[in-house]
C-alpha positions in Angstrom: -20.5 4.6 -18.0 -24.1 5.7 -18.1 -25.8 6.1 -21.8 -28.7 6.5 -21.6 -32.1 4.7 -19.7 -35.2 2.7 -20.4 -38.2 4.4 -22.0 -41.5 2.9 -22.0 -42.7 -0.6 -23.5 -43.1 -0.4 -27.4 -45.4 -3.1 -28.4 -45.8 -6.6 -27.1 -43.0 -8.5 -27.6 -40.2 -6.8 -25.3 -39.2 -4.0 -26.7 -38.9 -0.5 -25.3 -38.0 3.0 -26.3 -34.6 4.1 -25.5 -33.6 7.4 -24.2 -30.0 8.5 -25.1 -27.4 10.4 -23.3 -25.0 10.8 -25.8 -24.1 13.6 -27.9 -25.2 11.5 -31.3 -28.4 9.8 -29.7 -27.5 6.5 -32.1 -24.2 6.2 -30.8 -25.8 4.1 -27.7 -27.0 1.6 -30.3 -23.5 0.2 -31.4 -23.0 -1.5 -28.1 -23.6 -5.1 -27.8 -24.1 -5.6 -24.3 -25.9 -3.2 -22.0 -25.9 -2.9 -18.3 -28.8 -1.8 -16.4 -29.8 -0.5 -13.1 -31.6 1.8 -10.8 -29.5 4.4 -9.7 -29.6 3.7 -5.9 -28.4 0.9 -5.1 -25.8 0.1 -8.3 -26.7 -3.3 -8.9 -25.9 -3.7 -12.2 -27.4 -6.8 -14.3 -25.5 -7.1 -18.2 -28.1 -7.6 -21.1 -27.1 -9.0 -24.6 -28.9 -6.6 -27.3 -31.2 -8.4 -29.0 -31.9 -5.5 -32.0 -31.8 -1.8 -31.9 -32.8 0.5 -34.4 -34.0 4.1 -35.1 -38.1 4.6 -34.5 -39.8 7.7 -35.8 -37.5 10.6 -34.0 -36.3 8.1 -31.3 -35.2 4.6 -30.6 -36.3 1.0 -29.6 -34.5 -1.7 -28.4 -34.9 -5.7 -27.7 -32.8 -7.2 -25.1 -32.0 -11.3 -24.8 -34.5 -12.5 -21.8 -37.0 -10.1 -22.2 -40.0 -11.3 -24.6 -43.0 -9.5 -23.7 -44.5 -6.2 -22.9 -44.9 -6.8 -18.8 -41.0 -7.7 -19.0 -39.9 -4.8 -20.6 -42.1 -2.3 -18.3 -40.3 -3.6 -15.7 -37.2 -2.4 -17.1 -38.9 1.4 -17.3 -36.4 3.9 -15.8 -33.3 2.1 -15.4 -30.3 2.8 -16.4 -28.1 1.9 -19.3 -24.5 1.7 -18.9 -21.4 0.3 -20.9 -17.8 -0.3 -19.8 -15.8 2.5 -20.0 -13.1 0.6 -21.4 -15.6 0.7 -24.9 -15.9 4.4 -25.0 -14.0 6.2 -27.6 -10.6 8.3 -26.4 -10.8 11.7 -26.1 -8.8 14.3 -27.2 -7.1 16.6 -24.6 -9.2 19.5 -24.3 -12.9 16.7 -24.3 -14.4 15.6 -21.4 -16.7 12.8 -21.0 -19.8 14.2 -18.3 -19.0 11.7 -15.8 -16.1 12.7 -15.1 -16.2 16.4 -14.2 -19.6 15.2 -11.9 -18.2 15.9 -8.4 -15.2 18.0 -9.4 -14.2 20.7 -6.8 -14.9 24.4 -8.6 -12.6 26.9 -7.6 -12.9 30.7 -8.4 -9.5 32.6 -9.9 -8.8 33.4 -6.5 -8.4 29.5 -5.6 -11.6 29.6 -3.2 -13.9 26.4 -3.1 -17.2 27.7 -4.3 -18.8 23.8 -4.8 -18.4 21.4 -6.4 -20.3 20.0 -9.9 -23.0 18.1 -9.2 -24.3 17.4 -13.0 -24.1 18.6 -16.2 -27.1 19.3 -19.2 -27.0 20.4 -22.7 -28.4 23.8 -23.5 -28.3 24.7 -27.3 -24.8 26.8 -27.6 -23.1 24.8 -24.5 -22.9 22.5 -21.7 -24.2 23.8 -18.6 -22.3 23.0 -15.2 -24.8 23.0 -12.1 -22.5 23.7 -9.3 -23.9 23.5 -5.6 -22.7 25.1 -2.8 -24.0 27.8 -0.4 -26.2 27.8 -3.0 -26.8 26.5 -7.1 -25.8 28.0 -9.6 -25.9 27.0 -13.8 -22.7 27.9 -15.3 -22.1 27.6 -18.9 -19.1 25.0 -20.3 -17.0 27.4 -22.5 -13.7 26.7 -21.8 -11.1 29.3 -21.6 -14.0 32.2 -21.0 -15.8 30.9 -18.3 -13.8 27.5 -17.3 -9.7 28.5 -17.0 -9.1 24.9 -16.2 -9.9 21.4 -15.4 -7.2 19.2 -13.6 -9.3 15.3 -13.7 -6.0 14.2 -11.8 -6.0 17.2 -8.4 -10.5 16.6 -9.1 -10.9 20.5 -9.5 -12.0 22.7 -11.8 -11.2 26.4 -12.1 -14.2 29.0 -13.0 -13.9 32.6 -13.8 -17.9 33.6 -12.5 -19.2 36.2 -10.3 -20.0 34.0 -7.3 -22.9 36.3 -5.2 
């Protein structure tokens, strides 16, 4: 599962800035092994964390294997990932982002209008980018906006005016 990804180099001994994905930006710190790759193709290589910690309003990290300043600039951009088998459970009515990305949306009247092609955070609530004959930005708030979400059947149900 993708956390977060590689900022750039902070100082000269291999560490770089961090930029995190989760909803608590230090969560991605209590990992001890990361994963990291570009996103095309997925070739993932595992890391051990070396040190982590909380830097100003952001974070840095050290990774085993990667000692200087040229090492960790070639990490810039890629992407950090854990097993999904670390994340935490969620309750019934949480969803981890991941797993909505590429859901089928459906209106009320059981039409395919897209399907969900990412999600970002936008003060009060997720936002669902949906594309189809065209894009559009649908706020998260389930039970208004979103009727239902069935992980198992992939599709998602959306009350929205689709024109």
């Amino acid at each position: 599962m993708v956390l977060g990804r590689v900022g750039a180099p902070y100082g000269v001994k291999g560490w770089f800035h961090v930029q995190s994905f989760t909803q608590i930006p230090e969560t991605i710190l209590q990992y001890p092994k990361w994963w990291l790759s570009v996103p095309l193709p997925r070739a993932w290589e595992a890391f051990e964390v070396q040190d982590c910690r909380k830097h100003g309003k952001g974070l840095v990290a050290a990774l085993n294997g990667v000692e200087t300043r040229e090492a960790a600039a070639l990490l810039t951009g890629k992407e950090i990932a854990v097993g999904r088998e670390l994340l935490p459970d969620l309750s019934e009515d949480e969803f981890y982002w991941s797993d909505l990305e590429g859901l089928a949306v459906y209106d009320p009247a059981g039409q395919l209008v897209g399907h969900i092609a990412y999600l970002y955070e936008a003060g009060a609530s997720d936002i669902l980018v949906i594309q189809g004959e065209r894009e559009w930005h649908i706020p998260f708030v389930k039970g208004e906006v979103v009727q239902s979400v069935d992980l198992a059947a992939r599709k998602i149900t959306v009350d929205w005016v689709f024109d």
